[in-house]
N, C-alpha and C positions, 0 to 999 in steps of 0.2 A: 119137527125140523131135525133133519139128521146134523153129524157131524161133518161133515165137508159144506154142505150149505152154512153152518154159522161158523167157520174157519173162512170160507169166503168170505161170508158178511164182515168178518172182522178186518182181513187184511184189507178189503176195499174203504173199509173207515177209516184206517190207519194211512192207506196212503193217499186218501182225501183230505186229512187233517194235517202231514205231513208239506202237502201239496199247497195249502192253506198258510202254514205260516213261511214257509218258501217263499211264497208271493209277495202274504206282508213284509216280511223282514226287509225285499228288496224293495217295495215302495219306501220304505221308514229310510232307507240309506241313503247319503247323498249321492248326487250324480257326478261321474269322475272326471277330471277337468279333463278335456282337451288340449292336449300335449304341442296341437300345430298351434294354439292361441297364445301370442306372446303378449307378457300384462307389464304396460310399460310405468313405470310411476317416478314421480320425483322424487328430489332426495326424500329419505325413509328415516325421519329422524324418532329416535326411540331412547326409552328410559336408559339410562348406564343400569346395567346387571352388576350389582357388589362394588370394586374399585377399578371395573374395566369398565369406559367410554368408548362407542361407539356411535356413527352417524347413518349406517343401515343397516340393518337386520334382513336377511335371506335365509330362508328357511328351503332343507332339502328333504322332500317329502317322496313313496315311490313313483308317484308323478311326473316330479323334475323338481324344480327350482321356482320360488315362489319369492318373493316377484322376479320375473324372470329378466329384467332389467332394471336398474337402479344409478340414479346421479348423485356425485361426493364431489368436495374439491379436494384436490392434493392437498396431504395431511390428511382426510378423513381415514377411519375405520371402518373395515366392514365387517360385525360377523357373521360367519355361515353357520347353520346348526343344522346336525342329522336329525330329521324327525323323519326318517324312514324306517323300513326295518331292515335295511343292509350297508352296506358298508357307503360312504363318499371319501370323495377324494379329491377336492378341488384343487386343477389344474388350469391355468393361461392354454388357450390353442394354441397354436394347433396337436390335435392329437396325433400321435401319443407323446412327441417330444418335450409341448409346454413353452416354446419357446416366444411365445405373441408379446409379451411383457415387457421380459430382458435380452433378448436375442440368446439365451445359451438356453441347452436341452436337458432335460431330467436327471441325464446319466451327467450332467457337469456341476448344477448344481443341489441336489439331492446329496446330502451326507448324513449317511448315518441317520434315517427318519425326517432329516430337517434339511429347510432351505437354506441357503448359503449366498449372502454375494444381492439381499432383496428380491428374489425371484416371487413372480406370484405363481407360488405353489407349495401345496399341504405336503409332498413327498412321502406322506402315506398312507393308510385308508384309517377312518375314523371307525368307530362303530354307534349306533344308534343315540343319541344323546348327546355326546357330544358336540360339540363347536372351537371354531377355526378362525383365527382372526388375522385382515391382512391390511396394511396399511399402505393407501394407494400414495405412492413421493409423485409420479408424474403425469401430467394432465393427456386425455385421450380417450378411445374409444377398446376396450379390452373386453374379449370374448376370451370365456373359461368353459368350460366342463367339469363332468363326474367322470376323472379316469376310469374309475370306476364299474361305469356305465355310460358308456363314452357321447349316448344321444343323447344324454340330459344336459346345457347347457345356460347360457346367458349372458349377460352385459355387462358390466360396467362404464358408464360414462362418469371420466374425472374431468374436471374443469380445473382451472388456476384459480 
């Protein structure tokens, strides 16, 4: 056997075995949710984390928003937490202003990193790990976003 037939033989093993766990790995992965499928659930009542209570937990994944709707009564908590790997930034719609919540826009109440005046909105980008807590005062139907990423979105329904 010369040396170009077993330099073929090798590279055709290598990229059959290459080929091979390419395949497996993608069967072993889960499959990625469906971004049009909205997951509606009830209130999302979970452990308080240390000395902060809250009454739902929204998790931001590069997916979107998991659960992508959620019910509280005024007075509840929500928080949101990055488990993505880029940045969020939860904002009230409409984008980009934020104004669905309190009727005033980003640039009115956004100071200085922080919201101003109860606005629902983070007024800046978190990064991975973090979490953001918003405490809904009035009852209704509130659509948010990832300024961020402005098609990742969601619900809140507050009740009295």
């Amino acid at each position: 056997m010369n040396t170009k037939t077993l330099i073929a033989i090798v590279v055709i093993a290598l990229v059959l075995i290459g080929g091979y766990f390419l395949v497996a790995s993608r069967a072993a992965a889960p499959a990625p949710e469906d971004a049009s499928e909205s997951v509606v659930s009830e209130t999302q009542e979970e452990e308080p984390i240390g000395d902060n209570e809250y009454a739902a937990l929204v998790t931001y994944t590069d997916g979107g928003f998991s659960p992508a709707s959620v019910s509280v009564k005024a007075g509840d908590t929500v928080r949101f937490v990055n488990n993505s790997a880029g940045a969020l930034w939860v904002g009230a719609d409409e984008h980009p202003t934020h104004t669905e919540y309190d009727g005033t826009s980003t640039r009115e109440h956004c100071v200085d990193g922080a919201a101003v005046g109860g606005a629902f909105d983070m007024c800046r980008r978190s990064v991975p790990g973090e979490f953001w807590e918003y405490t809904f005062t009035k009852a209704g139907s509130f659509d948010y976003h990832n300024h961020a990423q402005a098609s990742h979105g969601g619900t809140i329904v507050v009740t009295e």
